[in-house]
C-alpha positions as CSV (number, residue, x, y, z in Angstrom):
1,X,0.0,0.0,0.0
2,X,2.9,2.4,1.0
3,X,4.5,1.7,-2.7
4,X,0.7,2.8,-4.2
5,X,0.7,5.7,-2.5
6,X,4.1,7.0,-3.4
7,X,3.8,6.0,-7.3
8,X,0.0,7.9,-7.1
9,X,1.7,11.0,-5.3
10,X,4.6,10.7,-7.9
11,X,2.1,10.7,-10.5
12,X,0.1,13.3,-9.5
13,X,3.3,15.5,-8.7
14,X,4.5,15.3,-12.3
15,X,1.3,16.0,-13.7
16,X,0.8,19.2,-11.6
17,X,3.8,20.5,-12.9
18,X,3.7,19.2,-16.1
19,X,0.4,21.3,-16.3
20,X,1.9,24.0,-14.4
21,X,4.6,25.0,-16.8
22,X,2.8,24.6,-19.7
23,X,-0.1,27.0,-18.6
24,X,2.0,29.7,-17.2
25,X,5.5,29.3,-19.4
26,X,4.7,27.5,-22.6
27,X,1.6,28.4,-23.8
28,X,2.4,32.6,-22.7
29,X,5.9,32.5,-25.1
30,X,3.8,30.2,-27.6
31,X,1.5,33.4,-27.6
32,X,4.0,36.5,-27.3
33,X,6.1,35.0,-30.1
34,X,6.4,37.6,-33.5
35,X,3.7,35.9,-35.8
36,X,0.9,37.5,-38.3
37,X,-1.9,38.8,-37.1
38,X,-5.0,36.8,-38.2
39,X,-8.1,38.8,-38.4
40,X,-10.8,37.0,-36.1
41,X,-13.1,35.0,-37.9
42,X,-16.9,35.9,-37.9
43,X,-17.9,34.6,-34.7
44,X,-21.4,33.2,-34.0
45,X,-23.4,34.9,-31.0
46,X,-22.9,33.1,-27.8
47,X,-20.7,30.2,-29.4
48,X,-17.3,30.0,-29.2
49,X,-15.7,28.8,-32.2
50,X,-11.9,28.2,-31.3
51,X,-11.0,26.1,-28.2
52,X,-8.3,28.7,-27.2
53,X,-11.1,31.1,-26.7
54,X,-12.5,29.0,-23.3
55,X,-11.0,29.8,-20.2
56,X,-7.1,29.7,-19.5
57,X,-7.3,26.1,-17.7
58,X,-10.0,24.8,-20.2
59,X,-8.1,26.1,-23.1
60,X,-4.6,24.8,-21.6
61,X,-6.6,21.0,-21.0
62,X,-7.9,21.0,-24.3
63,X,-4.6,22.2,-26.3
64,X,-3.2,18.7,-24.3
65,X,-6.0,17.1,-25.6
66,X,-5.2,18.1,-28.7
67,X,-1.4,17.2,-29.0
68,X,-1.9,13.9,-27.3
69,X,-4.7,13.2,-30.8
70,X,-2.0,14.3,-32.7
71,X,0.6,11.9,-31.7
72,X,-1.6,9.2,-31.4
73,X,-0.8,6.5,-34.7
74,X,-4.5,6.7,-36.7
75,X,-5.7,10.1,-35.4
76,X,-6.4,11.6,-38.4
77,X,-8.1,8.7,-39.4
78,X,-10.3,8.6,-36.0
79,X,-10.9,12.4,-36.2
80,X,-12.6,12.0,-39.4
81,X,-15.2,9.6,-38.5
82,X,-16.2,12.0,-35.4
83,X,-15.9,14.8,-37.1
84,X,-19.7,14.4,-38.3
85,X,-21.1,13.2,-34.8
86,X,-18.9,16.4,-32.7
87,X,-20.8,18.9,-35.5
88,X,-24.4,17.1,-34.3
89,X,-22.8,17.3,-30.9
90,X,-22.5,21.4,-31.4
91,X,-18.5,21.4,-31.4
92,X,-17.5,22.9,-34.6
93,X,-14.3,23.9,-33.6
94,X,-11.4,22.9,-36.0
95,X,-9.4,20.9,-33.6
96,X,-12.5,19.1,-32.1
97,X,-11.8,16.2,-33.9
98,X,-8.4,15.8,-32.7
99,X,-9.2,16.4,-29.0
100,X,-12.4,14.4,-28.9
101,X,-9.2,11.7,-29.9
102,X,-7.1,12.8,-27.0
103,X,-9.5,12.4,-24.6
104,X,-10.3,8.6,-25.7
105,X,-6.2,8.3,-25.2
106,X,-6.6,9.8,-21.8
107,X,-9.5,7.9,-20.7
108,X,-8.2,4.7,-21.8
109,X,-5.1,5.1,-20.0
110,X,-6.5,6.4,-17.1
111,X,-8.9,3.5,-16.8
112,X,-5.8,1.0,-17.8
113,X,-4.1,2.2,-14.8
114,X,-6.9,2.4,-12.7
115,X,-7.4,-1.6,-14.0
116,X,-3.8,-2.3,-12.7
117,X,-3.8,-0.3,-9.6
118,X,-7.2,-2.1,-8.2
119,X,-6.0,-5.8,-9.3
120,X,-2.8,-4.8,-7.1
121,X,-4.2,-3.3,-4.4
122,X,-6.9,-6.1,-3.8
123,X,-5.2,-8.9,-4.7
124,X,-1.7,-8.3,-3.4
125,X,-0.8,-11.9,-5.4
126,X,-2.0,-11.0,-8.9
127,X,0.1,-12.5,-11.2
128,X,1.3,-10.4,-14.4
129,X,-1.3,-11.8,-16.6
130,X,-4.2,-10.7,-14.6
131,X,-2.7,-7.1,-14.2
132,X,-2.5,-7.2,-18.6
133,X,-6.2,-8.8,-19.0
134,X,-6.8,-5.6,-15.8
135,X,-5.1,-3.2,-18.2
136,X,-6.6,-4.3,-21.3
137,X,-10.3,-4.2,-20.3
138,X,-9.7,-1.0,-18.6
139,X,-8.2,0.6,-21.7
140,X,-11.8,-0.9,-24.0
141,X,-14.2,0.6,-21.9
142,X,-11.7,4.3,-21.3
143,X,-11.5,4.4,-25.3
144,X,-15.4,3.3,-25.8
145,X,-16.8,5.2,-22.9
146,X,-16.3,8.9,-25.0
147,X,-17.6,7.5,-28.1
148,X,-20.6,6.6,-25.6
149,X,-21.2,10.0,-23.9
150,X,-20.5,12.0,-27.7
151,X,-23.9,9.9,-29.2
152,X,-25.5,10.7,-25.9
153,X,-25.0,14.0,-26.1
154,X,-25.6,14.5,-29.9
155,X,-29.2,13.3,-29.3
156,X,-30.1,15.6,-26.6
157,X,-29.2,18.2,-29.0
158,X,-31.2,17.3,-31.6
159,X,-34.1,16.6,-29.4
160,X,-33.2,20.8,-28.0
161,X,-33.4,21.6,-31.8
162,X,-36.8,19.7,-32.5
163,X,-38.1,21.2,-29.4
164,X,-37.3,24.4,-30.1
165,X,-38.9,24.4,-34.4
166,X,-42.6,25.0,-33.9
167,X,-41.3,28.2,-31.8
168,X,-38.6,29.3,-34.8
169,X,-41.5,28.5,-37.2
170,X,-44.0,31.7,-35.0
171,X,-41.4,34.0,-35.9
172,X,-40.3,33.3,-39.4
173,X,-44.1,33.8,-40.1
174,X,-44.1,37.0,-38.0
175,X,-41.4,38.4,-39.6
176,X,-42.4,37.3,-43.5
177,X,-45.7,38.5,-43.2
178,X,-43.7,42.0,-41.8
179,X,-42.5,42.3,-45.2
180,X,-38.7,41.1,-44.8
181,X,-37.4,38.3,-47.5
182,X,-36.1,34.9,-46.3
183,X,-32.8,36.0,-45.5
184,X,-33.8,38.3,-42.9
185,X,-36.3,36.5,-41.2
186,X,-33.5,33.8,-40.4
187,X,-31.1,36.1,-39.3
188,X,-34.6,37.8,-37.3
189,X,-35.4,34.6,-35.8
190,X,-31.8,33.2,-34.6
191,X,-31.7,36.4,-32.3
192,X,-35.2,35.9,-30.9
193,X,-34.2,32.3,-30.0
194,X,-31.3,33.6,-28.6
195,X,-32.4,33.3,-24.9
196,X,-35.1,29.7,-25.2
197,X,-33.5,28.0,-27.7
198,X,-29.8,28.7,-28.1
199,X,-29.0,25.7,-30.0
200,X,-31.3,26.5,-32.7
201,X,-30.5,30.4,-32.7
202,X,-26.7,29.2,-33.8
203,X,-28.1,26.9,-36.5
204,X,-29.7,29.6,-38.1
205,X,-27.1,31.6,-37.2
206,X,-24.7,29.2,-39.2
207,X,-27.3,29.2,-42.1
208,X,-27.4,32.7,-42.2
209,X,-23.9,32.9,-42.3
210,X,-23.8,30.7,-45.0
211,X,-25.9,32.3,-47.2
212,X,-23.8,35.8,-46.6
213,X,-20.8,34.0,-47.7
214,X,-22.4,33.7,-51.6
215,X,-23.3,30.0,-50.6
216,X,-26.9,29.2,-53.0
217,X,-29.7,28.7,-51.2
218,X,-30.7,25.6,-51.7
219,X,-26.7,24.1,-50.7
220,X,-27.3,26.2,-47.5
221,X,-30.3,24.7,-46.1
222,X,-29.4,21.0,-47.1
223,X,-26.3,21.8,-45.0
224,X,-28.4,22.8,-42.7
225,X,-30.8,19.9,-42.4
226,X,-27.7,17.4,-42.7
227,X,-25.7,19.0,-40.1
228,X,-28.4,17.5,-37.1
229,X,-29.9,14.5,-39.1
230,X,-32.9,15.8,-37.9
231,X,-36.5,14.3,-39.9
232,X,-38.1,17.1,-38.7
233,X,-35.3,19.9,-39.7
234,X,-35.0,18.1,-42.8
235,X,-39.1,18.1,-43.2
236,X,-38.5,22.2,-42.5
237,X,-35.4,22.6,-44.9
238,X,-37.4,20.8,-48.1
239,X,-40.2,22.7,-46.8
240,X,-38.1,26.2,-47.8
241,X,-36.6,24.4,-50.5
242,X,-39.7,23.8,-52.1
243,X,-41.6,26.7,-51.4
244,X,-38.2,28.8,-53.1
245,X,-38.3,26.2,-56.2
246,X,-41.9,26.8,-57.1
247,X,-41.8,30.6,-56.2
248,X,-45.1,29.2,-53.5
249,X,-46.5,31.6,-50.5
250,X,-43.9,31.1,-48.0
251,X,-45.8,32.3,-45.1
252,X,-49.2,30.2,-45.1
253,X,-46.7,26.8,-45.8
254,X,-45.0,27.6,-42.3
255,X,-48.3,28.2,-40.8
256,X,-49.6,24.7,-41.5
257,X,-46.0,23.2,-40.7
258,X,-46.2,24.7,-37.3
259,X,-49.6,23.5,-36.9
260,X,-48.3,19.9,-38.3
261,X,-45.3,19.9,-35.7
262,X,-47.0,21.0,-32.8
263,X,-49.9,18.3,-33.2
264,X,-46.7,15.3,-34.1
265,X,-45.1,16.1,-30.7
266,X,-48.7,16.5,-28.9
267,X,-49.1,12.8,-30.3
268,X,-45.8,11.7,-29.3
269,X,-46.3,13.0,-25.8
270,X,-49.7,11.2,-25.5
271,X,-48.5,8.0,-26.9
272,X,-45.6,8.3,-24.6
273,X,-48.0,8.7,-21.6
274,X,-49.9,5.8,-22.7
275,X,-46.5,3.2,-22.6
276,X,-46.0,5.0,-18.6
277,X,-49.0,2.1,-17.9
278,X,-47.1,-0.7,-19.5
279,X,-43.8,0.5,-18.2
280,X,-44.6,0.4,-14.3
281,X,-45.8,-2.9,-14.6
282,X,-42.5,-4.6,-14.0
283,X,-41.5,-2.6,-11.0
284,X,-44.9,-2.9,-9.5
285,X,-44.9,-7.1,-9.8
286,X,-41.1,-7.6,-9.0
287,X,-40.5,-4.6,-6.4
288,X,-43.9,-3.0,-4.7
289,X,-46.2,-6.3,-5.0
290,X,-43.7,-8.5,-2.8
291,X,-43.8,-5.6,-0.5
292,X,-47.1,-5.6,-0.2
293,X,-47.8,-9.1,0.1
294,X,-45.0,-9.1,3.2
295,X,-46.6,-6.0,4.6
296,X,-49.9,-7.9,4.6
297,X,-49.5,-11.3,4.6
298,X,-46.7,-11.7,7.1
299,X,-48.2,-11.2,10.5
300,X,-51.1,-13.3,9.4
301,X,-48.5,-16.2,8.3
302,X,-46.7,-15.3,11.8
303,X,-49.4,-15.5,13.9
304,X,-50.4,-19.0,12.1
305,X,-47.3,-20.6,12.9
306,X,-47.4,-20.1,16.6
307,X,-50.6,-21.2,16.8
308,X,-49.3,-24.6,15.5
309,X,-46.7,-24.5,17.7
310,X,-48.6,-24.0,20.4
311,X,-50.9,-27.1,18.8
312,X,-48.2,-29.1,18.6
313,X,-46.7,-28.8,21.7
C-alpha cells in the first residue's frame, strides 16, 4: 500500500507540474512569439468557435487534448469519423476532432491504470497476466466510454433543436408576413431564439452565415438539415426548398407546418404517456407487489405458525 501511495503522489506530482509549466510558461511565449496577425473570424453569438477562446485552464486542458490526438498513430483517421457526430454534438471547432481523440487516449489510460492499480491493491498476489487482462479491459471501456457519452450528447441536441422548431416556425411567419425576405427573417429569428432555444438560434445563425458568404440557397439549407440529421429539420429545410423552387407563398406553408409539428409532438407526448401504464408494470410485480404481500401477509402467516406450535406442543 505504502509503494501505491508514493507512485499515485509521484504521479500526480509530475502532472501538476507538467500542467503548471505549460499554462504559465509554454503556452504565454507560444502566444508573445512575432507571428501574423490573423483577423478574427466571424464569430457566431454566444458560441465559441476556437478552443483557445474558453478559459485559460479549459483552453490549456484541451490544447493537451489536442497534442496527445495528434501523436496518437491513426488520429487523423479517427478524427474524421467523429468529425460528423462532434458537428451534431455542437462542437464545430477545428481541432474538435483531434481532441475528442485525445481524450479517448486519456480515458483509456486512465482506466488501464486504474485496472492495474485495483488488481494490485486487492489482490496483493495477482500474477502479471491478470494485471494485462486488468489493463486491457480497462483501456476498452476508457477508449469506448467517450464515443458513448458523444452519441448521448448528440441526441439531446437534436431533441433541444426539434423542441425548439414550432417556436422558430412563429417567428419566421411574424417576420415574412412584416414584409422582410427569407434571409432576414432567419437572421430575425436566430436572435429571438437567442435566450429559449440557443442551439437552434446558432443553426440559423450558421445558415445565415452561410448564405452571406455567396453560398446558393438551396446548398445552405441542405447543410443545414444534414448537419443534425434531424427528420423534422430536414421536413423544414425541403419545406423552404420547395416553397423557393416553385416561387409558392412562404408564409401560409410555415403556418400549416407549425400547426403539423405542434400536433406530431402532442401525439408523441400522449402516446408516450400511454406506454407509462405498461412500463410500471415490472416494478410494481417484481419490487412494490412483494412488498405488499410481506406488509400484509406476514403477521397473518406469523401468527399461524405459533398457533401450530402451540398445537403441537
Amino acid at each position: 500500500m505504502s509503494m501505491d501511495l508514493m507512485i499515485g503522489l509521484f504521479l500526480f506530482v509530475l502532472a501538476a507540474v507538467t500542467a503548471a509549466g505549460y499554462v504559465f510558461v509554454l503556452r504565454p511565449s507560444r502566444n508573445q512569439a512575432g507571428t501574423v496577425p490573423v483577423p478574427t473570424p466571424i464569430a457566431l453569438d454566444q458560441l465559441t468557435v476556437n478552443y483557445r477562446e474558453l478559459p485559460g485552464a479549459q483552453a490549456a486542458v484541451a490544447d493537451i487534448f489536442r497534442l496527445l490526438g495528434e501523436a496518437m498513430p491513426g488520429g487523423e483517421e479517427q478524427a474524421n469519423a467523429a468529425r460528423h457526430k462532434l458537428i451534431i454534438a455542437g462542437y464545430r471547432w477545428p481541432a474538435a476532432a483531434l481532441i475528442f481523440v485525445g481524450i479517448k487516449c486519456a480515458t483509456a489510460l486512465m482506466l488501464a491504470a486504474a485496472g492495474v492499480w485495483a488488481t494490485v491493491t486487492f489482490r496483493p498476489s495477482a500474477e502479471f497476466f491478470q494485471m494485462l487482462v486488468a489493463a486491457v479491459c480497462g483501456a476498452g471501456i476508457g477508449f469506448m466510454l467517450p464515443s458513448r457519452v458523444l452519441d448521448r450528447l448528440a441526441i439531446q441536441r437534436v431533441a433541444r433543436l426539434r423542441r425548439g422548431l414550432p417556436a422558430a416556425l412563429d417567428l419566421m411567419v411574424l417576420a415574412i408576413e412584416a414584409g422582410q425576405a427569407l434571409d432576414a427573417a432567419i437572421l430575425e429569428t436566430s436572435r429571438g431564439l437567442r435566450g429559449t432555444h440557443p442551439d437552434l438560434a446558432t443553426e440559423f445563425t450558421q445558415l445565415q452565415l452561410e448564405l452571406r458568404a455567396n453560398t446558393t440557397r438551396v446548398e445552405a439549407l441542405r447543410n443545414f438539415a444534414e448537419r443534425s440529421k434531424d427528420m423534422e429539420l430536414r421536413k423544414f429545410a425541403n419545406l423552404l426548398i420547395d416553397t423557393d423552387r416553385f416561387g409558392t407563398s412562404l408564409g401560409p406553408a410555415l403556418k400549416t407546418h407549425a400547426r403539423y409539428l405542434r400536433i406530431r409532438f402532442r401525439q408523441i407526448a400522449q402516446e408516450r404517456a400511454r406506454k407509462v401504464g405498461v412500463k410500471l408494470i415490472f416494478p410494481v410485480f417484481f419490487l412494490i407487489f412483494p412488498s405488499v404481500i410481506l406488509v400484509t401477509l406476514g403477521p397473518a402467516v406469523i401468527l399461524i405458525f405459533a398457533q401450530m406450535q402451540h398445537m403441537l406442543e
